[in-house]
C-alpha positions in Angstrom: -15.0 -7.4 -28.5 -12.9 -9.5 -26.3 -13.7 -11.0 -23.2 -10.7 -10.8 -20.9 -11.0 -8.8 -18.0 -9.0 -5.8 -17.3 -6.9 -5.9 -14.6 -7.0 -3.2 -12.1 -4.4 -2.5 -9.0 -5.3 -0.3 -6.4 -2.9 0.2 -3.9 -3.2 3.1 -0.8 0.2 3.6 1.9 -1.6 4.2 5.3 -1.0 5.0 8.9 -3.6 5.4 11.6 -6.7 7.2 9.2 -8.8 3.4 9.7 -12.3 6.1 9.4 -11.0 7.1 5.9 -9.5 4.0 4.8 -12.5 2.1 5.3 -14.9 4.6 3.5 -12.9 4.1 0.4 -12.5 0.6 1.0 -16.6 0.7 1.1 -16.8 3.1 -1.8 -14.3 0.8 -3.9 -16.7 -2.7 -2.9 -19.5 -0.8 -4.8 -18.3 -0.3 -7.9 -19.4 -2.3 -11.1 -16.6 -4.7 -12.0 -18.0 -6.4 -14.7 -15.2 -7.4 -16.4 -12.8 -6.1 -14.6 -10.4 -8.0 -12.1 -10.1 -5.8 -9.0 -6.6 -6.2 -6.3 -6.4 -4.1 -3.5 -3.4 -3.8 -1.7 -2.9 -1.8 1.4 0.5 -1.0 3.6 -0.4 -0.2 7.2 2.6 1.1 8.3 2.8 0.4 12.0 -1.1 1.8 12.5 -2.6 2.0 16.1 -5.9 2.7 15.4 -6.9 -0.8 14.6 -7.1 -0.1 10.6 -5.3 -3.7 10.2 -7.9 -5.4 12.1 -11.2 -3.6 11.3 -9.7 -4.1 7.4 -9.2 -8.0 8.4 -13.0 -8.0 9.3 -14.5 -5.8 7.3 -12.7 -6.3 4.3 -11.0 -9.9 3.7 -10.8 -9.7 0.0 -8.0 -7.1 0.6 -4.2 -7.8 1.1 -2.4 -5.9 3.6 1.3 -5.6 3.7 2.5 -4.7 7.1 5.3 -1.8 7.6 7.1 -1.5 11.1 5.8 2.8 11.2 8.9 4.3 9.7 8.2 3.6 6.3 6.1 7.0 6.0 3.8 7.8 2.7 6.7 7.6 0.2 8.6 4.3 1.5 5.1 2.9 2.0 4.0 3.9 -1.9 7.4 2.3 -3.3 6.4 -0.8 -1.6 3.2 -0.6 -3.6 5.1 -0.3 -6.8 5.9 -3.3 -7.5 5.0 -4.5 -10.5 1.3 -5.7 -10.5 2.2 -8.9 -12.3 3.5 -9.8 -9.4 0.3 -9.8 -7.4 -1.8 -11.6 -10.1 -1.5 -15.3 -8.5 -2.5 -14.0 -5.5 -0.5 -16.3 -2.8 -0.5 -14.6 0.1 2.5 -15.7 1.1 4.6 -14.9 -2.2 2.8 -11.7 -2.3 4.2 -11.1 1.3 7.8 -12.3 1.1 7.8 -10.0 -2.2 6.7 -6.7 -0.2 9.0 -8.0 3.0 11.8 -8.3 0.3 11.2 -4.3 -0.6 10.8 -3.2 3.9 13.9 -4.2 4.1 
């Protein structure tokens, strides 16, 4: 049996539902992830409920890619397909010029 962890994306499009997006964001913290590596990726497309900042708080662990609100569910899930390789470093800052790249 090997001993590498599985990697795991989960990536979620959203716009002002910050009561449902942080229940799953709780649900997801409780799982068991031995041996799994767990990414979480959100776009907040222009929300103005305060889902960006309650997931800032609440939530740190999780990257959010900002949309400007007229990216809707589809644009906002293409952003999210990008190839998960490309997360797996984790820079923040390559991770985000990579997603602006795709807004565009």
């Amino acid at each position: 049996m090997s001993n590498r962890c599985i990697h795991v994306e989960v990536v979620a499009p959203v716009r002002n539902h910050k009561a449902i997006t942080l229940q799953c964001l709780r649900s997801l913290s409780r799982i068991d992830r031995t041996g799994l590596e767990v990414h979480i990726i959100i776009v907040d497309d222009g929300s103005t409920d305060g889902a960006s900042d309650a997931i800032r708080e609440q939530f740190p662990e999780v990257q959010l890619v900002p949309g400007d609100g007229n990216l809707w569910y589809t644009a906002g899930a293409n952003v999210l397909c990008i190839p998960a390789e490309h997360y797996r470093d984790r820079r923040a800052s390559a991770t985000h010029a990579l997603a602006s790249k795709h807004l565009l």
